[in-house]
VOGU-3710 file (C-alpha; in Angstrom, 3 decimals, decimal comma):
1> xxxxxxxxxx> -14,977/12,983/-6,857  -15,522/10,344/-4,142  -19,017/11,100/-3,294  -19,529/8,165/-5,676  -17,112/5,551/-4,545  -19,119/3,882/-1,566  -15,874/2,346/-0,068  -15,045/6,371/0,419  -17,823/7,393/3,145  -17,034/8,390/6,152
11> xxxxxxxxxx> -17,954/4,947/7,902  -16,031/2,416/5,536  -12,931/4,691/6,363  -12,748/4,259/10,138  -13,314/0,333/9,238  -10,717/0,772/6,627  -8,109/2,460/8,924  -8,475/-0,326/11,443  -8,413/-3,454/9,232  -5,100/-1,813/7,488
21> xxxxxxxxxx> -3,615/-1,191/10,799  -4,542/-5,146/11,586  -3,162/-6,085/8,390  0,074/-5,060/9,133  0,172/-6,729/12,414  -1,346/-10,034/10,202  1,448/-10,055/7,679  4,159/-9,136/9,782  3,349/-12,411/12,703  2,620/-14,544/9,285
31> xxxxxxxxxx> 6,306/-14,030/8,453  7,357/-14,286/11,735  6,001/-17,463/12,420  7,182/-18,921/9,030  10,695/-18,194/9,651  10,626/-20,242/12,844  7,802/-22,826/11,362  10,128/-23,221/8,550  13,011/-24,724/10,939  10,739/-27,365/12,384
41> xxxxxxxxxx> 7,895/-28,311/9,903  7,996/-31,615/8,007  8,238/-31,748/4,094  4,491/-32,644/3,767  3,011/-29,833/6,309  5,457/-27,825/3,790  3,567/-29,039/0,795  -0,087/-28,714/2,448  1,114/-24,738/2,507  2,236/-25,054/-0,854
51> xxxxxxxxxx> -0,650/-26,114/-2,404  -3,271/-23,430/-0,618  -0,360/-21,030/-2,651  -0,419/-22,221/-6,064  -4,286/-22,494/-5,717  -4,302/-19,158/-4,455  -1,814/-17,489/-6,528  -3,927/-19,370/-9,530  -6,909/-17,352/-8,152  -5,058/-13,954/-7,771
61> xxxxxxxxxx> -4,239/-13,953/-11,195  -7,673/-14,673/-12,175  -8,605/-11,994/-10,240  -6,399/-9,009/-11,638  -8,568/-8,090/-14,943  -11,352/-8,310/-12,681  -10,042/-5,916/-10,117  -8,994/-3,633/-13,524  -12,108/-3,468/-14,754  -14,081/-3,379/-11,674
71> xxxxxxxxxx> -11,745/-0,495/-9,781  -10,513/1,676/-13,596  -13,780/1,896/-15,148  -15,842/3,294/-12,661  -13,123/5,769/-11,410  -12,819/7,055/-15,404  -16,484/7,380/-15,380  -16,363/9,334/-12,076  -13,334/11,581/-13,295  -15,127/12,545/-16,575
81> xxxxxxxxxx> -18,587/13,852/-15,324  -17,011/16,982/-14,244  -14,714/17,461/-17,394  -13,135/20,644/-17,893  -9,558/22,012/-18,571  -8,883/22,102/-14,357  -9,677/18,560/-14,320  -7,816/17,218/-17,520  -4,556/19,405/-16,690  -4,891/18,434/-12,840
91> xxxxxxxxxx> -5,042/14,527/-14,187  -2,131/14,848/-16,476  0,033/16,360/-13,951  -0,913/14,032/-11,274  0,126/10,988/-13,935  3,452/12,784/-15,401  4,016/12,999/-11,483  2,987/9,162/-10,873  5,491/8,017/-14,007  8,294/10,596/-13,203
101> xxxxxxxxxx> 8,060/9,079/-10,028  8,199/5,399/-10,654  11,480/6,403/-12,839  13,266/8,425/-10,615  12,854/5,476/-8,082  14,358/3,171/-11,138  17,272/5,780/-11,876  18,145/5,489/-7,693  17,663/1,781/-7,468  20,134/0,353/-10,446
111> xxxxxxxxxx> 22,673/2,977/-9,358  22,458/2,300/-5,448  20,911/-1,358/-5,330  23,572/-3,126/-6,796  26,371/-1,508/-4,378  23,797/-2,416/-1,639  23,509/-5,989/-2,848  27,167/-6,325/-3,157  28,044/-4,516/0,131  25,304/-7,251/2,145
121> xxxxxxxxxx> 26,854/-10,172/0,222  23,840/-11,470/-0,923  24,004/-14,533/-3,566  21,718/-12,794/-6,542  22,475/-16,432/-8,835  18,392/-16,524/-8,189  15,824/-16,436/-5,551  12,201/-18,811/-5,641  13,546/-21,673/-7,395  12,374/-25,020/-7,162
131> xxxxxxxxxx> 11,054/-24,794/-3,840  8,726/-27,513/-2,612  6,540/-29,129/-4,384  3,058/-28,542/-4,109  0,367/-31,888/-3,756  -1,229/-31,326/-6,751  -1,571/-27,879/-9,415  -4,868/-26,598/-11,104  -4,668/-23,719/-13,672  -7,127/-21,061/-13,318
141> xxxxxxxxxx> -6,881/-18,890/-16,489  -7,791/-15,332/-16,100  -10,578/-14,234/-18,948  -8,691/-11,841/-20,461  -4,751/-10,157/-19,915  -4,110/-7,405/-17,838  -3,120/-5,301/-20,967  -6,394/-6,253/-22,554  -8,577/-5,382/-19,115  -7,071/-1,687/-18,947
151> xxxxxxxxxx> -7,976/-1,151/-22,817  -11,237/-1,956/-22,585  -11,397/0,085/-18,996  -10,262/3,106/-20,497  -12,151/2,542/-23,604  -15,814/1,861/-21,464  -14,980/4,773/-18,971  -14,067/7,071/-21,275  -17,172/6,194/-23,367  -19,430/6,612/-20,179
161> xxxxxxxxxx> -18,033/9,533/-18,722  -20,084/11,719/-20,820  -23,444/10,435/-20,242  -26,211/10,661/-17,532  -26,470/7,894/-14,965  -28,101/5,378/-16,918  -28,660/1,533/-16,787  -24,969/0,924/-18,192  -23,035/3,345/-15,380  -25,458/1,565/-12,925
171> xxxxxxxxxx> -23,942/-1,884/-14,113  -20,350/-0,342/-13,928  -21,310/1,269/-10,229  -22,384/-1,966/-9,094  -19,513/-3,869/-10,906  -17,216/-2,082/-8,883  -19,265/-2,713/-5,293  -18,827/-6,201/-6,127  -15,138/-6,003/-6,906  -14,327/-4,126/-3,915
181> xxxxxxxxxx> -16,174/-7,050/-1,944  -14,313/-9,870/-3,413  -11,042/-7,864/-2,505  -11,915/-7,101/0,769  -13,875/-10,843/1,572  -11,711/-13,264/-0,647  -8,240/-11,749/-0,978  -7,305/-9,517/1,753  -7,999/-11,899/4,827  -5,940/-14,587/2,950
191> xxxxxxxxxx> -3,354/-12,888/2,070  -1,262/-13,633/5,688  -1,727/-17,392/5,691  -0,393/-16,612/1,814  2,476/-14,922/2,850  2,765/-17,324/5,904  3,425/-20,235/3,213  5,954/-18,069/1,995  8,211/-17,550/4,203  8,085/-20,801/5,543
201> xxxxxxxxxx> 8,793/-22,656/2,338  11,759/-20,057/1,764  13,027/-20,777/5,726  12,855/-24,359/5,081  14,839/-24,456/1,840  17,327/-21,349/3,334  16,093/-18,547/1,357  15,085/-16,641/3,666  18,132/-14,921/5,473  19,163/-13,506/2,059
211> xxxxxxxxxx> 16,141/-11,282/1,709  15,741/-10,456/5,405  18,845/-9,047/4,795  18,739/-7,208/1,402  15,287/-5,427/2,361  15,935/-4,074/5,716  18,819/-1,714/3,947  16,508/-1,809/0,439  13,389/-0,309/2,971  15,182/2,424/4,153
221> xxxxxxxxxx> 16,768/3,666/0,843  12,634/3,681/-0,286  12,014/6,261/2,543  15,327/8,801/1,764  14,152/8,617/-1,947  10,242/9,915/-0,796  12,088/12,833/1,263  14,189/13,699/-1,884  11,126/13,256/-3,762  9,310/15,647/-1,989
231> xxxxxxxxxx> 11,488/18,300/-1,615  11,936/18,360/-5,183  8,532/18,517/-6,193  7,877/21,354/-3,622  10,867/23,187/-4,744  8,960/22,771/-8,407  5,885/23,972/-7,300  7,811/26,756/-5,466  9,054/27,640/-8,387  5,980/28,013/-10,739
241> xxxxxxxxxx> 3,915/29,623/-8,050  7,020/31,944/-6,223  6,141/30,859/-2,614  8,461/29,821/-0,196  8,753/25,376/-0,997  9,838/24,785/2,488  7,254/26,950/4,230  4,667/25,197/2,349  6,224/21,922/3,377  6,211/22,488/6,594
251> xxxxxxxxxx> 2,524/23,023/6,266  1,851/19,777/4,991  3,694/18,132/8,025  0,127/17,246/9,760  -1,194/15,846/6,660  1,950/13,439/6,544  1,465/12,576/9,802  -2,442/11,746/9,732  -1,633/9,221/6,556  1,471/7,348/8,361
261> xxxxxxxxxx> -1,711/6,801/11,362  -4,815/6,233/9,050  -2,858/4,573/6,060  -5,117/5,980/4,078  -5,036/9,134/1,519  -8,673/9,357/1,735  -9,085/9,725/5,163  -6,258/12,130/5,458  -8,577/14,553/2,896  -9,823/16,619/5,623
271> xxxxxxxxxx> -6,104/17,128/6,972  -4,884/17,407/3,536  -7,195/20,245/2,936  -6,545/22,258/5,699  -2,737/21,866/5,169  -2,761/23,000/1,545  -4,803/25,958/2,298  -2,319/27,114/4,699  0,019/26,793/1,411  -1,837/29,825/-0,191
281> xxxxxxxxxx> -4,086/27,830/-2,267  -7,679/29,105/-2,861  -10,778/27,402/-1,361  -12,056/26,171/-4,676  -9,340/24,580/-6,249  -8,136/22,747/-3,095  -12,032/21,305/-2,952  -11,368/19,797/-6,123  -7,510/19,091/-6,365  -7,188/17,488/-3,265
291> xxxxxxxxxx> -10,164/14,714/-3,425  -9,147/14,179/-7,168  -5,269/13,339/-6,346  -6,446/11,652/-3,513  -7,439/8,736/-5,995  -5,462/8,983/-9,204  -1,752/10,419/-8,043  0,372/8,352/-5,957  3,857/8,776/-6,624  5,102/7,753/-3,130
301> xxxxxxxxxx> 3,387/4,183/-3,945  5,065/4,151/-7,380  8,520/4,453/-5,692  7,748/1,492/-3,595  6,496/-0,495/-5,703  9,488/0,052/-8,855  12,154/0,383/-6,244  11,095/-3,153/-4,707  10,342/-4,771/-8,331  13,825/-3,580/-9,473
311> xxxxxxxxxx> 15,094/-5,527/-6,066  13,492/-8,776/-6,416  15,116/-8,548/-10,707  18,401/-7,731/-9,263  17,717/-10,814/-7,238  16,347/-12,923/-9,683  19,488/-12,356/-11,844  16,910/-10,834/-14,432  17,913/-7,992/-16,973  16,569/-5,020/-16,753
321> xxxxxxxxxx> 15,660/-2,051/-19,906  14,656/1,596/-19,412  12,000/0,857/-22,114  10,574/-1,967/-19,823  10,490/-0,162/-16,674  9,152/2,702/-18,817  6,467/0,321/-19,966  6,111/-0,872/-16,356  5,483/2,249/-14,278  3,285/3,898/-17,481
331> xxxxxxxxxx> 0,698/0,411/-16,672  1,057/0,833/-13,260  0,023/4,173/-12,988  -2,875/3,986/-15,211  -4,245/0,794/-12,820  -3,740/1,995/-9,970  -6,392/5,061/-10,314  -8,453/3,533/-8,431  -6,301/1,902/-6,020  -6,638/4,108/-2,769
341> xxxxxxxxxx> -10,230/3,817/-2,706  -10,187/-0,412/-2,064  -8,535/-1,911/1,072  -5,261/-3,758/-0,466  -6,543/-2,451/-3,900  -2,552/-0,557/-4,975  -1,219/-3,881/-4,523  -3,140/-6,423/-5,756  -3,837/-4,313/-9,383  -0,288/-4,369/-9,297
351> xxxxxxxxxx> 0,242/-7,887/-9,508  -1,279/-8,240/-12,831  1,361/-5,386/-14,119  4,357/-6,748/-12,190  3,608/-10,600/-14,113  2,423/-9,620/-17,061  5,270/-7,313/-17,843  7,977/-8,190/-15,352  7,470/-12,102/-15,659  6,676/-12,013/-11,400
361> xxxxxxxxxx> 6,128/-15,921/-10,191  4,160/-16,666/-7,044  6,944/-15,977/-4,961  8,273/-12,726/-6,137  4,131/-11,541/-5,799  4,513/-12,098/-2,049  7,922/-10,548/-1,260  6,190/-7,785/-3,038  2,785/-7,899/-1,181  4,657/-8,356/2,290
371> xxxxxxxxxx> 7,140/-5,447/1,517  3,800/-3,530/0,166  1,736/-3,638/3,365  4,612/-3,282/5,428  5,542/-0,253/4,301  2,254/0,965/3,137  2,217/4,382/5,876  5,009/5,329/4,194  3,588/5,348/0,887  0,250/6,938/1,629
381> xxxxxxxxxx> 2,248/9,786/3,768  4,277/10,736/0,405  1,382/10,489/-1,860  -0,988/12,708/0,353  1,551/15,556/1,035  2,632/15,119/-2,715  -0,648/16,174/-3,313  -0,545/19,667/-2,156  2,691/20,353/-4,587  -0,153/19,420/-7,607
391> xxxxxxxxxx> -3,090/22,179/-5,843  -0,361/24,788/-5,444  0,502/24,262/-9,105  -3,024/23,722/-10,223  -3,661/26,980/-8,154  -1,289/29,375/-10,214  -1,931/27,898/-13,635  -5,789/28,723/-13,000  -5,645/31,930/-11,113  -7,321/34,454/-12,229
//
């Protein structure tokens, strides 16, 4: 399933695992230095920083239907060529497990968050208000809505799957080398002076403590709800195939512990295939489950990513609807299929979800980028031991 993607070979990964690993250490001295910078800066060194992030939020958004159709297409193309009833029930699980995921994360956070907002003290009358003026704005309308981009990626993929590698799949191929470029050349090295601007406008107008303090509690709730998560989906699986959930568990440990190193669920495949064969499962279906979930289920990053959304609302003041987190974490899954394949891909698809549905302004996008990368170990380690709960399902409903 990855031979295709050529951001999946064995070089790009070691290059991939490094520059996340740098990333991390990028974001996390970006907001750093704008807590302190924010203290001592004058109003118009303020504004120079607020200008580079309107123009480059402008861009971002610009960017999302690009980064939809370039990343969605090609992986629907690449999922259909094989098509058979393994591949469309192990796709269906992996999504039911992607939604069910993003929700149980939504049923935790507006039963705990609120408690945990109340307990810290925080002010939730609003965060990213006013802020400081930027020196001048320029609009940069995106050519089509994020709604709109996945439609016509599902429609074009699905459409394609089925045929030989022609001209068009070439186009879509090379579509998606250029996307992947533009993430990793245009977006992803910005993204700390980005954040940087950030957290110093929100030090210099006070902000700042007030989130410092609500996500260092909010952070470790995340990581208790991926344990739960997992031993409930292994006790699942456990029961469907009648093995032993914690024994196979266990045998995922070294897989969970080569994606909090590599950050990455496809370089962890190797370790991730040795682990779930331990579990029991045969040869042949872990050679195809385990690639395949390594790119369309990620149900530790869809915890994250609701659980930190549903923050930033409870923040905002904003109200909050089953049917729109529903709506929420059914997009999200769908765009990010392609996600673990691209550098920084998860998070920036899910901008285009988080403001097209949940109304996310500039500011919100980077408290959810920062919080993203920060935790983003985490994510991949739940997501790639996830993974062998699907191939030990997967493995009973097609043994013979």
């Amino acid at each position: 399933m990855l031979k295709g993607n050529p951001l999946t070979n064995s070089g790009e990964l070691i290059k991939m695992k490094g520059f996340k690993i740098a990333l991390i250490w990028k974001v996390l001295l970006a907001c750093a230095l704008g807590y302190v910078l924010g203290h001592v800066f004058p109003t118009p060194a303020i504004r120079v920083f607020a200008t580079f992030n309107h123009l480059f939020s402008q861009y971002i958004g610009f960017m999302v239907p690009l980064i939809v159709v370039g990343l969605v297409t090609p992986a629907i193309c690449k999922m259909g060529t094989g098509a058979g009833k393994m591949l469309i029930f192990t796709i269906l699980l992996a999504y039911f497990s992607s939604v069910l995921s993003g929700l149980f994360s939504y049923g935790v956070s507006i039963r705990i968050f609120p408690g945990v907002l109340d307990s810290i003290g925080v002010d939730t009358s609003g965060i990213g208000g006013s802020g400081v003026a930027p020196f001048f704005t320029m609009e940069i309308p995106a050519f089509m809505s994020v709604t709109s981009a996945l439609v016509f990626s599902f429609l074009v993929g699905t459409l394609l799957a089925g045929t030989g590698r022609g001209h068009l799949k070439e186009v879509v191929f090379d579509f998606e080398e250029i996307v992947a470029k533009a993430i990793s050349v245009t977006l992803i090295p910005l993204l700390p002076i980005y954040i940087f601007g950030i957290f110093l406008e929100m030090s210099f107008t006070g902000e700042i403590f007030p989130i410092i303090k609500v996500f260092a509690g909010i952070i470790l709730i995340i990581l208790a709800m991926s344990l739960v998560w997992l031993i409930a989906v292994f006790c699942i699986s456990g029961l469907i195939s009648r093995r032993n959930p914690f024994k196979c568990l266990a045998a995922m440990l070294p897989a969970y512990v080569t994606a909090l190193g590599s950050a990455s669920s496809a370089a962890t495949i190797p370790v991730t295939l040795s682990c779930v064969r331990k579990c029991g499962v045969k040869e042949s279906v872990s050679n195809f489950s385990v690639p395949l979930c390594a790119t369309i289920h990620l149900p530790g990053s869809m915890m994250k990513v609701t659980a930190c959304a549903i923050t930033i609302m409870m923040l905002r003041g904003e109200a909050l609807s089953f049917s729109l987190v529903l709506q929420f974490v059914m997009l999200l899954a769908i765009t990010a299929v392609a996600a673990p394949g691209v550098p920084g891909g998860m998070v920036m698809a899910s901008l285009g979800v988080l403001a097209s549905v949940l109304g996310f302004d500039e500011s919100a996008q980077a408290l959810m980028i920062t919080l993203y990368i920060v935790m983003d170990s985490f994510g991949t380690a739940c997501n790639v031991t996830a993974d062998g709960a699907v191939a030990i399902i997967v493995d009973k409903v097609f043994s013979k």
